[in-house]
C-alpha positions in Angstrom: 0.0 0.0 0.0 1.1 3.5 -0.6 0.9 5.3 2.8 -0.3 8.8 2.9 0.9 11.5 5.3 0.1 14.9 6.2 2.5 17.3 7.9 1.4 19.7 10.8 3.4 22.9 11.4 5.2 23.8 8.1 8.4 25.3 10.4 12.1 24.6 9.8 11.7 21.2 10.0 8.4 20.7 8.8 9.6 22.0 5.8 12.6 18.7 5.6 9.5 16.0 6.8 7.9 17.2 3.0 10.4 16.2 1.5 11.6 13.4 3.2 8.7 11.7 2.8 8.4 12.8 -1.2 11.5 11.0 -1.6 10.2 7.7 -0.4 9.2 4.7 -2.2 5.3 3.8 -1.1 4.9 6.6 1.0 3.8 10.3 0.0 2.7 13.6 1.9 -0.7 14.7 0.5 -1.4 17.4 3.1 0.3 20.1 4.8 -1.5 21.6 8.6 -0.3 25.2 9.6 -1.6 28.3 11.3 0.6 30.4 9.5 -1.4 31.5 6.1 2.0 32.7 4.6 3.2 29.3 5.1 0.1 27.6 3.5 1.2 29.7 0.8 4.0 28.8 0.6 3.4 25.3 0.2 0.9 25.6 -2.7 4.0 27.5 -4.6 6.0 24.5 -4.0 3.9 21.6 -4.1 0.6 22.3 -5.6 -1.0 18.6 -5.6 -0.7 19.3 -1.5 -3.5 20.0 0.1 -3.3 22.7 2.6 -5.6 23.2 6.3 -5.6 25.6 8.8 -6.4 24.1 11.3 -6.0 19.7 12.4 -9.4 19.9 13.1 -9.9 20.1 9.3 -7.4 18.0 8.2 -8.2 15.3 9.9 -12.0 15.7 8.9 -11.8 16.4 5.3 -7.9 14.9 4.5 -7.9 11.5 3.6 -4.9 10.2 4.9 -3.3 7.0 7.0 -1.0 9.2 9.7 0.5 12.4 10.4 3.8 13.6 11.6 3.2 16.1 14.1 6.3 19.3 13.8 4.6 22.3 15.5 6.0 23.7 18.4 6.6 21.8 21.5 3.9 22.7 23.7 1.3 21.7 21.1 2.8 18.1 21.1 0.0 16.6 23.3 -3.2 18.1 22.1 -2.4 17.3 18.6 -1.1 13.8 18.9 -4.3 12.9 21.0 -6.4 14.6 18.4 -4.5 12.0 15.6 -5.0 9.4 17.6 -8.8 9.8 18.5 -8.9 10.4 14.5 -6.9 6.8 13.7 -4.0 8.3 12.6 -0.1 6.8 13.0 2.1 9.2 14.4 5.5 10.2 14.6 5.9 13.5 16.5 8.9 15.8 16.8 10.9 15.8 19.7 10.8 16.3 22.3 7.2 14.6 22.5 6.1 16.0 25.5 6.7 18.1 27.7 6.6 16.1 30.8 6.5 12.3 31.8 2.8 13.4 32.9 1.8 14.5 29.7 3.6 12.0 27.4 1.2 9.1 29.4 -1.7 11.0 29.0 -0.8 10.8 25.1 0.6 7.3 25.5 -3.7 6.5 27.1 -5.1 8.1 23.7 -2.6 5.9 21.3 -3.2 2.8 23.2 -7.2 3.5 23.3 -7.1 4.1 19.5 -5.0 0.8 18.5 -2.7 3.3 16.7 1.4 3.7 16.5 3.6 6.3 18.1 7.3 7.1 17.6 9.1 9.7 18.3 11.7 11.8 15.3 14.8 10.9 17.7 16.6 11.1 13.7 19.9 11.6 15.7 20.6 8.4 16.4 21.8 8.2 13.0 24.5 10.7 13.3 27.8 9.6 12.2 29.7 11.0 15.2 27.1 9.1 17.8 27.5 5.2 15.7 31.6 6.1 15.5 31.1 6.2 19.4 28.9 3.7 19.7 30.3 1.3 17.7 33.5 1.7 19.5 32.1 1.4 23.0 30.2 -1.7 21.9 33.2 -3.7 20.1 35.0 -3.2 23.2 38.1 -0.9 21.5 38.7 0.9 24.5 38.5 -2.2 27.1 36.2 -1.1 30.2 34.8 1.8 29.5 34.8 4.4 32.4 33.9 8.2 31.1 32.0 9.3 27.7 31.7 12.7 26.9 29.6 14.6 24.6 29.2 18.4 23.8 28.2 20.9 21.6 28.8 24.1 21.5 27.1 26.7 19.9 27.7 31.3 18.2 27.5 33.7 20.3 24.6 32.7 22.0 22.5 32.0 19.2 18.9 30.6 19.8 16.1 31.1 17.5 12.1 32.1 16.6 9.9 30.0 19.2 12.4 28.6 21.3 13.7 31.5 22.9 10.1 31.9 24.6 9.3 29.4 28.0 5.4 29.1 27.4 6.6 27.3 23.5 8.8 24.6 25.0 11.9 26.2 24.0 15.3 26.0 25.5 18.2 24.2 25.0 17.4 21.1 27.1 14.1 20.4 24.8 15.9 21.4 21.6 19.3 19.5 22.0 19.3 17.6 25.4 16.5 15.3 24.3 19.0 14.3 21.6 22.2 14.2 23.4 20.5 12.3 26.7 18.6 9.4 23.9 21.5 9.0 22.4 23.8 7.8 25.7 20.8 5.9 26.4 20.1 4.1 23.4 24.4 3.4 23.9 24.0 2.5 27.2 23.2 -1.3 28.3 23.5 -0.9 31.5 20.3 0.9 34.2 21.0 4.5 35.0 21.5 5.4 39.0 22.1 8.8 39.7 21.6 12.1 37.8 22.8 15.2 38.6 22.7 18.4 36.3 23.4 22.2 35.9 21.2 24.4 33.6 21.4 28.1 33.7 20.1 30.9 31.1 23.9 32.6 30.6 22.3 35.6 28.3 18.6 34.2 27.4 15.7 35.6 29.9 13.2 33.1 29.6 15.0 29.5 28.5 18.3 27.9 29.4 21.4 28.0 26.8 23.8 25.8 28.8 23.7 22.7 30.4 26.0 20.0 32.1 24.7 16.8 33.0 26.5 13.6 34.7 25.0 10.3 34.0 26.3 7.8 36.4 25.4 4.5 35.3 25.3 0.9 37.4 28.3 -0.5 35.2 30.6 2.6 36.8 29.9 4.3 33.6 30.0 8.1 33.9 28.6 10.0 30.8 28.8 14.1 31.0 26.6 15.7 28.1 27.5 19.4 28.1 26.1 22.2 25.5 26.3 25.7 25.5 25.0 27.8 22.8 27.5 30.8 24.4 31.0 28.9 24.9 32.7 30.9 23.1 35.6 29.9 21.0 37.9 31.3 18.2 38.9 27.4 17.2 37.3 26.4 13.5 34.8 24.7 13.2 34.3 25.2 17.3 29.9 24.3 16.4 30.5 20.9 15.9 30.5 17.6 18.0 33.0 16.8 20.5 33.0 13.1 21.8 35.6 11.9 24.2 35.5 8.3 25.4 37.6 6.3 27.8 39.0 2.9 28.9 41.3 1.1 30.3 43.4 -0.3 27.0 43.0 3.0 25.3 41.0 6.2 24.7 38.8 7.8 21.5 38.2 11.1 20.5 35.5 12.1 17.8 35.3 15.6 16.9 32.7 17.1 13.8 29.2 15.1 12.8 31.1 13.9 10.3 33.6 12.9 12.8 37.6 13.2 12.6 39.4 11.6 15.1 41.6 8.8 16.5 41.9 6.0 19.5 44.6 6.4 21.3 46.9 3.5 23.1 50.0 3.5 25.3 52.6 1.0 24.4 53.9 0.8 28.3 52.4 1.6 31.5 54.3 3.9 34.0 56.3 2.0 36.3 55.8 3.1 40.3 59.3 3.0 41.7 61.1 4.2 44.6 64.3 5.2 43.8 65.5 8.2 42.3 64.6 8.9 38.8 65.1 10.8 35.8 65.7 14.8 36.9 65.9 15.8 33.0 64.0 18.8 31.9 62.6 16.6 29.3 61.2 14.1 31.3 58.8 17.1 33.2 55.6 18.9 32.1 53.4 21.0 34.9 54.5 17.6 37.3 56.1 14.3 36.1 52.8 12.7 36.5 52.0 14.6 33.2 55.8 15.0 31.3 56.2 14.7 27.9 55.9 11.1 26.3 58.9 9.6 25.4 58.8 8.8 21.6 56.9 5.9 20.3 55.0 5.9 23.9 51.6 6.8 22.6 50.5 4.9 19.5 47.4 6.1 17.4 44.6 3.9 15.4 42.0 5.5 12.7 38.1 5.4 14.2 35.9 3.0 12.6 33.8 4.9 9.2 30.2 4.2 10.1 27.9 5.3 7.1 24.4 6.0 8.6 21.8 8.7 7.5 18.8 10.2 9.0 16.6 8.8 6.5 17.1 5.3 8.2 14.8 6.5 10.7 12.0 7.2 8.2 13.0 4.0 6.5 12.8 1.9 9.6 9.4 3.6 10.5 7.3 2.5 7.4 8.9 -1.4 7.2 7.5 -1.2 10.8 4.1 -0.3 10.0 4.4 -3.2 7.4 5.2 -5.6 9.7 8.9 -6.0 8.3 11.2 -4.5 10.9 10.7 -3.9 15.0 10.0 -0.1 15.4 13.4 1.5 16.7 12.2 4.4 18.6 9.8 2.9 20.7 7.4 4.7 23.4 9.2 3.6 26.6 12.4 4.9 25.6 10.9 8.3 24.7 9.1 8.0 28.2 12.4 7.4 29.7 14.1 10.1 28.4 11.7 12.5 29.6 11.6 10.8 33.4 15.9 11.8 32.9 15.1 15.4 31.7 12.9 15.7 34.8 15.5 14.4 36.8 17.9 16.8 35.0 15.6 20.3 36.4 15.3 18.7 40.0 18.8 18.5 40.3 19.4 21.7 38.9 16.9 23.1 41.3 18.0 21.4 44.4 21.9 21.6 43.1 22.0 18.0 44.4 22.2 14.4 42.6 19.1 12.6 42.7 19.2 9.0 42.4 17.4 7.3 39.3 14.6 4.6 38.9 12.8 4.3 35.7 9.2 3.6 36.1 8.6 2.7 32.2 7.9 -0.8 32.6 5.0 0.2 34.7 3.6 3.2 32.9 4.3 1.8 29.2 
């Protein structure tokens, strides 16, 4: 069957889910939902076999379609993915899907009631820099893994349109973090125990633009996930991705989305010995404990190449609804990341760790 899908909210990324989904086999967008007349407009320039609505209410009414995927801004998530459900639509809705754990169940009630499918646009779990890391932590490259680190910085504070304002969902933590956290989650085999965060607003009034988050997991695993859209640099390319991962047979560092980098070995261990040793200027940096390697000490490899694009996710989606492939974003591990984002403002709030017990099992 050719599946037919209607966009609502024809924004930034709106705009991308058109296409994407003209550009697959079996699957086309036939209608486009937005408040924005301009927008409307804009879409009948472009596409003008779409069919355009004002309002859902109307599309889902008068459009004759199998499922929509829901892009407006983040405080609309809920009302409009219960309204597609009530109206027997699939779903996929933008991230992040809720804005709480309280409101993702009571959308998680509808879908279940109406026998329909929800997945969340969690695309960035195709990134190349995320499956270089992830590959690497899985194969074991690095031996036991003990600290994984991934940032992001961003210009000069930039934040943009909607998300700058508190009452639209915006801020960082719902833009990027949702990303960031699912993706050392979807890595991570291992249950999550303790959560501690910082989040401030540096120049925004309203949302935060930074945030540091520690992820201590049960296998001694620490992940940090740190962004800030004003950590300034004068380095090149300085908005890209930085990963750093460590072990205890060797380290990794991933730098760009389309990641540069290297893992990193030692060919000897420092020996601990008592008597006197080399005084040599050469042997000392700001201690001996950190002096300059002697040659042929530190030993490089390449990182693995990974090709993976975002339109797996789309790809993965629709052999899903056919019955061909296990959905890969599934509803308890959106639910999940949002019970770690909670955890994320307590502990910015209380400027305490807070232990970590997921309650998906129960609620999904």
């Amino acid at each position: 069957m050719k599946y037919r899908y209607a966009v609502v909210g024809y924004g930034f990324i709106g705009r991308r889910h058109v296409g994407t989904l003209k550009s697959l086999e079996n699957v086309d967008c036939v209608a486009v939902c937005d408040i924005n007349p301009q927008r409307l407009e804009e879409v009948r320039g472009i596409y003008p076999e779409i069919e355009t609505y004002g309002t859902i209410d109307q599309l889902l009414e008068e459009s004759d379609i199998n499922g929509v995927i829901i892009s407006a801004n983040n405080n609309q998530h809920k009302e409009l993915v219960i309204k597609a459900a009530r109206a027997g639509m699939n779903i996929i809705c933008e991230k992040p899907a809720a804005m709480s754990v309280a409101e993702f169940d009571e959308m998680m009630e509808a879908v279940d009631q109406a026998g329909v499918t929800l997945t969340v646009h969690q695309q960035r779990r195709f990134d190349k820099d995320f499956q270089t890391v992830k590959k690497c932590y899985e194969e074991g490259s690095l031996g036991d893994v003990y600290t994984i680190k991934s940032s992001l910085y961003g210009y000069n504070g930039n934040m943009h349109d909607w998300h700058v304002y508190k009452a639209e969902g915006g801020g960082m933590l719902y833009d990027w973090g949702v990303h960031l956290i699912d993706q050392i989650l979807y890595m991570m085999e291992s249950p999550l125990k303790a959560v501690f965060a910082d989040i401030r607003n540096v120049i925004n009034k309203e949302v935060d633009d930074y945030f540091n988050i520690l992820l201590r997991f049960e296998n001694s695993v620490t992940a940090e996930i740190e962004l800030g859209t004003y950590y300034l640099s004068d380095q090149k390319e300085w908005f890209e991705r930085h990963w750093y991962m460590g072990g205890n047979t060797g380290s990794m560092y991933a730098n760009k989305f389309d990641p540069e980098g290297k893992i990193v070995r030692t060919t000897k261990l420092l020996e601990n010995v008592n008597e006197d040793q080399d005084k040599s200027a050469k042997s000392y940096g700001p201690t001996r404990s950190f002096g300059v390697p002697e040659p042929g000490l530190i030993v490089t490899e390449d990182i693995p190449k990974v090709e993976t694009e975002h339109i797996e996710f789309f790809e993965n989606y629709f052999a899903a609804l056919n019955g061909k492939a296990e959905l890969l974003v599934k509803p308890q591990e959106v639910r999940k990341v949002l019970e770690v984002m909670e955890a994320c403002w307590k502990s910015a709030e209380t400027f305490s760790s807070v232990t970590f017990e997921s309650s998906v099992e129960a609620k999904v």
